[in-house]
N, C-alpha and C positions, 0 to 999 in steps of 0.2 A: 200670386206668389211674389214675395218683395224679392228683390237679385242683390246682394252686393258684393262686396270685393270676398267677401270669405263666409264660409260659415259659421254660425255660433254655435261652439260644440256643444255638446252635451254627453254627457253618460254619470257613473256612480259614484267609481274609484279616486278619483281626484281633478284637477284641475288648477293648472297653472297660466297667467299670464304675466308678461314683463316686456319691456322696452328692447330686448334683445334675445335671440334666439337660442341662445346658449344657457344664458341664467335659465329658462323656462326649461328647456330640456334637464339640465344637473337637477333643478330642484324636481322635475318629475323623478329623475333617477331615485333620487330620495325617498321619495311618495312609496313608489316601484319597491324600496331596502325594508320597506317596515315603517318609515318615519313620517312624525303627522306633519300640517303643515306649517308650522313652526320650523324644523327642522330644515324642510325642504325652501324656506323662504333665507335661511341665514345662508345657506348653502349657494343661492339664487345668488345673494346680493355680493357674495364674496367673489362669485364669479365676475359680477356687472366691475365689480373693481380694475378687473383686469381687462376685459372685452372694451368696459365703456371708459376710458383711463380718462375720457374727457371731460366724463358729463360725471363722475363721483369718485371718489377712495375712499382708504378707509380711514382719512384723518378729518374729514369731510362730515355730515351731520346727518341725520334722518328721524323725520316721525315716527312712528309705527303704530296704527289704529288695530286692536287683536280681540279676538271674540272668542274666546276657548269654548268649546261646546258646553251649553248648558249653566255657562259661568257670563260676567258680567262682560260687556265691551271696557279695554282700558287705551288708554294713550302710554306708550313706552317711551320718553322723550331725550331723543339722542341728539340734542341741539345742545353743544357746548358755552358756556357762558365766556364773557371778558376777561381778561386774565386782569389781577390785580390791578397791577400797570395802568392798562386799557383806561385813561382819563381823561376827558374832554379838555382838559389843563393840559394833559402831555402831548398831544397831538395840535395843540392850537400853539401850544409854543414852539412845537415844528413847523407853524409856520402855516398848516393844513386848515382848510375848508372843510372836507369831507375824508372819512377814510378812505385811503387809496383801493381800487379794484382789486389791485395784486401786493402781492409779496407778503412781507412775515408781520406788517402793523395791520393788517386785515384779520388777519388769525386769532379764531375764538379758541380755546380750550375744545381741543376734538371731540367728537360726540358718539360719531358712529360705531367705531370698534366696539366701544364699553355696551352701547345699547344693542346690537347683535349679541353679543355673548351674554348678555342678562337676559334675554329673551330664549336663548339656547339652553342655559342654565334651569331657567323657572317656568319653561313651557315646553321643551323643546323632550328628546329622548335619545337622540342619536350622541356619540363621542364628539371630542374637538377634532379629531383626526378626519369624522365620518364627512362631516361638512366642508372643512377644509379641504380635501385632497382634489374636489373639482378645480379652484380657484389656483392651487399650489401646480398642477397637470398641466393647464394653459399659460401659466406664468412660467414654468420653466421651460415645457415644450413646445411650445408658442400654440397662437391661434390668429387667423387668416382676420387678419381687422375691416371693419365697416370702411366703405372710402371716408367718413368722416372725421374718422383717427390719424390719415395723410393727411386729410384738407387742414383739418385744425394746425397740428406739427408743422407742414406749409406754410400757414397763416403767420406763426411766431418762429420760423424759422433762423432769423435775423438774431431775435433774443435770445434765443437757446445757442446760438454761435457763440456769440457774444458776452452776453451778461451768464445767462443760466446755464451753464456747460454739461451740470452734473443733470441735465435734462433733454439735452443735445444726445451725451451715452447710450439713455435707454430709448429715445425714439426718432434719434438719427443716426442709426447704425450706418457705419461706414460713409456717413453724410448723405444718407438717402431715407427719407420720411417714409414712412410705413405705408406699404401700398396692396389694394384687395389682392387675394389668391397668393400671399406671398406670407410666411411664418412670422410672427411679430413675437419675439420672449421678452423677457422680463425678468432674469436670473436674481436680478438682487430684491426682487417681490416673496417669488418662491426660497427663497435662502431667510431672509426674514420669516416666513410662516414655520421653514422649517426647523428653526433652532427655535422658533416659540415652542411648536410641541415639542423637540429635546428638553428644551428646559425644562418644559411641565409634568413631563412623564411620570416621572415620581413622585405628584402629587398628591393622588389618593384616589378617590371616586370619581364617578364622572362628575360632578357639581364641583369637588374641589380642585379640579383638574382647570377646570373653566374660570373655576375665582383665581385659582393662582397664574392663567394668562389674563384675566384679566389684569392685576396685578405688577405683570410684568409690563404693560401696558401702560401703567399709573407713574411707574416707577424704575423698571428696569433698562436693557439696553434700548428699549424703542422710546421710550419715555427721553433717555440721556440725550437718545441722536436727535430725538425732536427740538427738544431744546439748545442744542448747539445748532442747529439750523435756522429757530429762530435768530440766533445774536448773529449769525451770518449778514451784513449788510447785503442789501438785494436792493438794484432798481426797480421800482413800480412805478405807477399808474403818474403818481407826482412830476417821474423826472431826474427825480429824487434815490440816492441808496440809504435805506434804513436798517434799524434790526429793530425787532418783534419787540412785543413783551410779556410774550408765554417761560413760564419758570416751572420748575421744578413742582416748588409747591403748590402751583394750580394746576396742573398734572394731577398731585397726588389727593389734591382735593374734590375730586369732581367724578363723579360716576351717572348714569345713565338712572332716570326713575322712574316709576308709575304713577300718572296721574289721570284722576275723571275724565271724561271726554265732554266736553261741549255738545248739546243734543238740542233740535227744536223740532218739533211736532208739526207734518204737512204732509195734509190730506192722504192721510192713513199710513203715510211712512216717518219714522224716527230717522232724523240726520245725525251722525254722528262725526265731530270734527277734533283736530287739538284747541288748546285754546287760544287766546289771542297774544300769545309771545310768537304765536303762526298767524298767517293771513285767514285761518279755517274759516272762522264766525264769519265773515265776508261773505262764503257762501251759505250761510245760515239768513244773513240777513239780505239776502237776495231773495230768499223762498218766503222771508214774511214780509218782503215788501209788493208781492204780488199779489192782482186782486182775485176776488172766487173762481171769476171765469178767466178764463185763456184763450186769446186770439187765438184765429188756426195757426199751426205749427209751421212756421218758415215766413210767414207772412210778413211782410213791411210792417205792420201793426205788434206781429211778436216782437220783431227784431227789434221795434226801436222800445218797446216796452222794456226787453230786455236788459237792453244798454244804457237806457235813461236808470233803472234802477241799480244797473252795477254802479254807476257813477255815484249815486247814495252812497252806498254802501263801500267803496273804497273811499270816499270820503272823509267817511267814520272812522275808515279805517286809520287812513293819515294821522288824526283827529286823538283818536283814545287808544288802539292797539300797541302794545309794546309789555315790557315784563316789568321794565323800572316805576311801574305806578298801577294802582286798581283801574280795573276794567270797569266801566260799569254797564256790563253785558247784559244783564236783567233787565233795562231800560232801554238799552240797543235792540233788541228782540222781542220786544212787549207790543201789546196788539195796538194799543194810544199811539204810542212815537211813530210806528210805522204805517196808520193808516195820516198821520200828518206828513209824513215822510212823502208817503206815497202820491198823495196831493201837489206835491211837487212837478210831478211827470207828467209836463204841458204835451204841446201837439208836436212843438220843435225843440230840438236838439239840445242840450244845455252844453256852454263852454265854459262855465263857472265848476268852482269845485267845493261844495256848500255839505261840510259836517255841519251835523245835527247837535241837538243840547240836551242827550237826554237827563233825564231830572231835573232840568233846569239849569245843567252848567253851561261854562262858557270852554267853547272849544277851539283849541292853541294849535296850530299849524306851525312845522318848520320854516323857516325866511324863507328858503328856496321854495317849498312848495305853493309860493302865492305868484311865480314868475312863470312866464312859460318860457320853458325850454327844453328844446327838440329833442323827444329820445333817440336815441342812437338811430341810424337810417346809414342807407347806399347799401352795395354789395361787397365792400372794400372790410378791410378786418383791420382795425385797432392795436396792434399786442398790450399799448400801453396805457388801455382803455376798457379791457373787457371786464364787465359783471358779472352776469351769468353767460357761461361761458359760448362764444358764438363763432362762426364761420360764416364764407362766403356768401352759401346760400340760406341759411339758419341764423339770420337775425332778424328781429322787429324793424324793418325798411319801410319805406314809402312806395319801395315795387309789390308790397304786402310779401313778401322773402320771410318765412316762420324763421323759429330759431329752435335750436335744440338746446338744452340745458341741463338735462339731469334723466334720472333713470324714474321708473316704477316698477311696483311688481304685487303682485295678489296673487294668493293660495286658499284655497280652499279644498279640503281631504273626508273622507268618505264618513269620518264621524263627525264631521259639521262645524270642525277649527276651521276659520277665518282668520287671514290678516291682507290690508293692505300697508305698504309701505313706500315713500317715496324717498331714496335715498339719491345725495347730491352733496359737492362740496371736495375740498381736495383736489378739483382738477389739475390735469396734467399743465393748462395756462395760468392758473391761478397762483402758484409759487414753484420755484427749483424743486426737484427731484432730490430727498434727502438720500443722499448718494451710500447710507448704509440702509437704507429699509426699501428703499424702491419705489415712493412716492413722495406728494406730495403734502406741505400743506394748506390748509385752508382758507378762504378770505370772506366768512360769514358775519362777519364785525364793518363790512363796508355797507351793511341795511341800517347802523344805527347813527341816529347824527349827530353830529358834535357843538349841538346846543344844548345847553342842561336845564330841566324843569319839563321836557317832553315824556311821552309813556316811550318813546325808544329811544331817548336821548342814551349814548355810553357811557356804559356803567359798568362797574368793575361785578362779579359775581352776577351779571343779568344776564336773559340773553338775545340775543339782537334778535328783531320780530324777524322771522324765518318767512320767503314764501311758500315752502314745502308744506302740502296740505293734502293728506291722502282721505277715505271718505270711506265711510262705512252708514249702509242705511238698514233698520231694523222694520219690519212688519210686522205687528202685531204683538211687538216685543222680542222676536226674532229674528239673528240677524238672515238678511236676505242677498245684501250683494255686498261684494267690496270693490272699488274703482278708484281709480286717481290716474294724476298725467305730469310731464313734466310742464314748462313752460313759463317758471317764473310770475309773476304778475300776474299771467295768461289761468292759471291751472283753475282756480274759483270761477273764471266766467267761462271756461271748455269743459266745467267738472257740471255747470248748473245746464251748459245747454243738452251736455249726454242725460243726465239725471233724467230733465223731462222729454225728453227722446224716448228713453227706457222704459217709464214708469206709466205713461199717458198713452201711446199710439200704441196701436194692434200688435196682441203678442205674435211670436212665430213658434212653433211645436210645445204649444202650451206652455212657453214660460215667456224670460223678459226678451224684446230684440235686442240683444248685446251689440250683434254687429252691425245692426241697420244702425242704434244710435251713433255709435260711433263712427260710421261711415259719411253719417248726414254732414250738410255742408255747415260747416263752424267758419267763426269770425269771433275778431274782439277790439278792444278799447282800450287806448293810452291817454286818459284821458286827464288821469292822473300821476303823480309824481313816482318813478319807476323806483324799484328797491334797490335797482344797484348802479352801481357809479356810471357814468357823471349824474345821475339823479333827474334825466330830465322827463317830459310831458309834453302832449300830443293835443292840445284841449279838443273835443269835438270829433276827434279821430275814430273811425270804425274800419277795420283790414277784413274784408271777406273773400273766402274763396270764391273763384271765375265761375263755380258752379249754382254759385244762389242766382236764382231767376233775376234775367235783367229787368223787369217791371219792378220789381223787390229795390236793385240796386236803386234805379231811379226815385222811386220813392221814398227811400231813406234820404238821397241828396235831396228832394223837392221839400225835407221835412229840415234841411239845414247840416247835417251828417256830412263830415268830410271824409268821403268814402274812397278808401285803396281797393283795388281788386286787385288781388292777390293771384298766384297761382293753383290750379280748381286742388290740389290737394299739400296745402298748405295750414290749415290751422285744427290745432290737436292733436293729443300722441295718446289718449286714452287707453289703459289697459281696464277689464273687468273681467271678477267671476264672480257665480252668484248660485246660490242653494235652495228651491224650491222646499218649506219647511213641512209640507202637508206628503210629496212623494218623496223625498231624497234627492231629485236629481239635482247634478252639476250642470253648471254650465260657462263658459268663458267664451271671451272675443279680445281683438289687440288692435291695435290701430294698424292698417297698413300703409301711412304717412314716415316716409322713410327709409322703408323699406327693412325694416330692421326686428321692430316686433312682435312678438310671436306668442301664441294661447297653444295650448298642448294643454291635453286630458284623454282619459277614457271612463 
C-alpha cells in the first residue's frame, strides 16, 4: 500500500480541486445546487479573489482549458492585451529598461472578469447572483485569511503606509495586517459586486443579464474607476511615480475568446495546452523531447534527463514564444528537430541556454537574456521588486524557499464537464487598491520586453507571453484528467514531473495515483531568464526538495548541477481531477504544500 499525505478521492457526483479550501468547497456547494462544472468553477475563482487577494483578482488574467462533455476541448483566453499606449518608444523615453513589476505601466487590459463571465454565459447554467453570492458573503462578512495574506501585507507594509494608502484601508485595518483566526472584509469588493447585479437586474435572461455585466465591466462605473486609477501616478518597481496607459477605449475593445488548444500526442495520452502567447507548448515540447524509454522514476538519471530537456525547451521558449509574431510550433514539436534537440543532453549539466532553429531559422534572444543574472534569492521581500507575487518564505531563493504566486482550480461534475484553470494577476502588491471597487490592478505587461522585433517584444493589442498554463490530457480522445499549479516559470517543469508520476507508476483503487504524484518529491530549474522583473537567471541551477535521496543529490552535483536543497516540502502546488471514461468514476487530489489546498468530491 503506497501512504501519502491524503487520499485521492474518489466517487461519482462531482469533484473539486483548488489552491484554497474555500474556492473548493462554494464550487462544491454549486455541484451540490444543480450546477455543472462550469458554474461551479466561476463560482470557485470568484471566491479565490477574495480568500487569495494575493496570489489573483479579478482585474488579473487567467487561462482556462474546458472540455464540455462529449464536445471538443477549448482554450478560453482571459489574458488581456497592451493597451494602445503600451510602446517600447513610450517606455524607453521614460527612461526604462524593463517594464516595471508594479503599478499602473505594467497593466495589460484585464482579462479575467470578461473570461469568467463568457464561460458562465456559454457553458455555464446557474444566474449571476448564483455564483456571485459565495465571493460577495466573504468579502463582506469577512473570512479568517491564510497567514500568507499577513506575511505578504507585512512584507509591503512600509508602501501601503506611504505610497499606496487606498491599500493600507482594506488590509491594514486599524494599522494591523490581517492575521489567521481573525475576520478579514472587504466591504468595498462586496459593494462593487453588488451594484453590478443592481445594475443588471433588469437586463433580461440569464445570458443577457451576464452580457450586460459584462458590459458594465467594459465600460461602466468599473471600467471609469479603473481607468482613473490608472492616470493615478504610483511609485513602482523603477523608483519612479508613473501613470498607466490603459484608456477607456481599450476597455471597451477587448473581451475574453475561444481558441484551439495546443495538443501533442505521447504514448497514448493527448496533451492539451494554450498556445504560445502562454508558456504551455514548453510542456508539450518536454514530452517530445524525451526518449522511448525512461530512467526509473526519481533517479539521478531521470532527474538530470529531466532538467537537461526543460532547459531545451525553455530556450525555445525565450527564442520564438510570444503573440507579436508566428510561432512556428509544427517545427518545435516535430519528431526531426527534437530527436536533434535531444542529442544535445550530454552526461553534464548544460550552463548555456541554446534555442533551437526550427525550419532552419535563426533564433533572436532578448540582450538580457544572454547575461546571467541572479534571480531573485534570500528570505527578505522586495516591495519594490516583486514579479510574481512573493513572500518571506514563498520565493525562488538559494535556501530552495518555494514561492507562492497564483491560484488553480479543476472541476470535474457527474456528466463529464471538465475544466482546469489557473487564474493570477491583480494582486493585492502588484498596484494600489482602486479605492471604489476593492481591488487591484494588474502588471502582466512586465513578461514582455521593450525590444522590438522579438515574439514578445510590447506591443500595443498583443499579449504579453503569460506563464499561466493549466493542462488537460485526453485518452483515447477522451478527456481523462485536468491539472495545473501555480508557480510562475516553475508550473511546466511541476506540471511534467506530476504528468509522469500519474500516468506511468502503479495505479491506486483502479485508477490514476493523484496524490502519490503529487506528493512525490519535486524540484526545478532557473536556468533561464525569469518572466518577471528584474528578469534575471540561475544558469545550471536545480532547487530540490530535502526529501530526494541524498545519492540522487549527489549525483546530480558529480554530473555538474548546482544543486539547492530545499525544504523536504517546498516545490509544487499541483491541484488534479480526473474521470475514468470506461466507469464514471471521479477522482481528485491537491497539493498539501502550504497548507492551504484542498480536493473535495463525493
Amino acid at each position: 500500500m503506497r501512504f501519502t499525505t491524503r487520499p485521492t478521492l474518489q466517487g461519482t457526483f462531482g469533484m473539486v480541486s483548488s489552491t484554497h479550501w474555500l474556492a473548493s468547497q462554494s464550487a462544491m456547494a454549486v455541484l451540490e445546487g444543480g450546477g455543472n462544472a462550469f458554474d461551479a468553477a466561476v463560482a470557485g475563482a470568484f471566491v479565490l479573489h477574495v480568500v487569495e487577494p494575493h496570489l489573483n483578482g479579478p482585474a488579473g488574467e487567467v487561462p482556462i482549458l474546458l472540455a464540455p462533455a462529449g464536445g471538443e476541448v477549448r482554450v478560453l483566453c482571459g489574458q488581456g492585451v497592451a493597451p494602445a499606449g503600451a510602446t517600447v518608444a513610450h517606455y524607453r523615453g521614460l527612461g526604462l529598461d524593463l517594464v516595471p513589476g508594479t503599478g499602473p505601466l505594467a497593466a495589460a487590459v484585464p482579462g479575467a472578469f470578461d473570461a469568467w463571465l463568457l464561460l458562465l454565459r456559454d457553458h455555464g447554467t446557474k444566474s449571476l447572483d448564483d455564483v456571485l453570492k459565495y465571493a460577495i458573503g466573504y468579502a463582506e462578512h469577512g473570512h479568517a485569511p491564510v497567514e500568507n495574506v499577513g506575511a505578504t501585507v507585512e512584507s509591503v507594509r512600509e508602501l501601503f503606509e506611504t505610497e499606496w494608502t487606498s491599500s493600507a484601508q482594506v488590509y491594514l485595518p486599524g494599522g494591523r495586517a490581517p492575521r489567521p483566526g481573525e475576520l478579514l472584509r472587504n466591504p468595498a469588493l462586496a459593494a462593487t459586486w453588488k451594484r453590478l447585479l443592481a445594475e443588471t437586474a433588469g437586463a433580461g435572461d440569464r445570458e443577457a443579464r451576464i452580457d450586460a455585466a459584462r458590459e458594465v465591466w467594459r465600460s461602466g462605473f468599473i471600467a471609469e474607476a479603473l481607468v482613473r486609477q490608472s492616470r493615478r501616478p504610483t511609485l513602482d518597481t523603477s523608483g519612479e511615480r508613473h501613470t498607466g496607459t490603459l484608456t477607456e477605449a481599450d476597455l471597451a475593445g477587448r473581451s475574453a475568446s475561444y481558441e484551439a488548444p495546443v495538443t501533442y500526442d505521447w504514448n497514448g495520452w493527448t496533451v492539451c495546452k494554450a498556445g504560445p502567447w502562454s508558456q504551455g507548448p514548453a510542456l508539450l515540447q518536454q514530452l517530445a523531447l524525451l526518449p522511448p524509454e525512461l530512467p526509473a522514476h526519481g533517479s539521478a538519471d531521470y532527474v538530470h534527463l529531466l532538467v537537461e530537456g526543460c532547459k531545451l525547451a525553455m530556450a525555445d521558449r525565450e527564442a520564438w514564444y510570444g503573440d507579436a509574431a508566428e510561432v512556428p510550433l509544427a517545427e518545435l514539436l516535430s519528431d526531426g528537430y527534437n530527436a536533434g534537440r535531444r542529442a544535445l543532453v550530454g552526461a553534464k549539466a548544460s550552463y548555456e541556454l541554446r534555442p533551437g532553429s526550427p525550419g532552419g531559422r535563426t533564433p533572436r534572444l532578448p540582450e538580457q537574456a544572454r547575461a546571467r543574472v541572479e534571480a531573485a534569492q534570500g528570505t527578505g521581500f522586495d516591495p519594490m521588486g516583486a514579479g510574481e507575487p512573493t513572500v518571506a518564505e514563498h520565493r525562488v531563493a538559494a535556501d530552495g524557499s518555494t514561492r507562492g504566486d497564483t491560484c488553480h482550480l479543476d472541476v470535474v461534475d457527474r456528466w463529464g464537464n471538465m475544466i482546469a484553470a489557473t487564474p493570477s494577476g491583480g494582486w493585492l502588491q502588484s498596484n494600489p487598491v482602486v479605492p471604489e471597487l476593492g481591488f487591484p490592478l494588474g502588471t502582466r505587461l512586465q513578461m514582455a520586453w521593450l525590444e522590438e522585433g522579438l515574439p514578445n517584444s510590447l506591443t500595443p493589442g498583443r499579449r504579453p507571453r503569460t506563464t499561466l498554463t493549466p493542462s488537460l490530457a485526453l485518452g483515447d480522445g477522451v478527456p481523462v484528467l485536468a491539472f495545473g499549479t501555480p508557480g510562475g516559470d516553475q508550473q511546466d517543469q511541476w506540471q511534467l514531473h506530476f504528468l509522469l508520476a500519474a500516468v506511468l507508476r502503479a495505479p491506486v483503487r483502479g485508477g490514476l495515483d493523484l496524490q502519490g504524484a503529487i506528493d512525490a518529491p519535486n524540484w526545478h530549474n532557473d536556468s533561464f531568464p525569469s518572466s518577471f522583473y528584474p528578469r534575471g537567471r540561475r544558469p545550471g541551477s536545480v532547487t530540490v526538495e530535502s526529501r530526494m535521496d541524498a545519492d540522487v543529490v549527489e549525483e546530480l552535483r558529480r554530473r555538474g548541477h548546482d544543486v539547492t536543497v530545499g525544504p523536504g516540502w517546498s516545490e509544487g502546488r499541483l491541484c488534479a481531477v480526473a474521470r475514468d471514461p470506461e466507469t464514471g468514476v471521479l477522482s481528485a487530489a491537491a497539493n498539501p504544500r502550504g497548507m492551504q489546498g484542498y480536493a473535495v468530491g463525493r
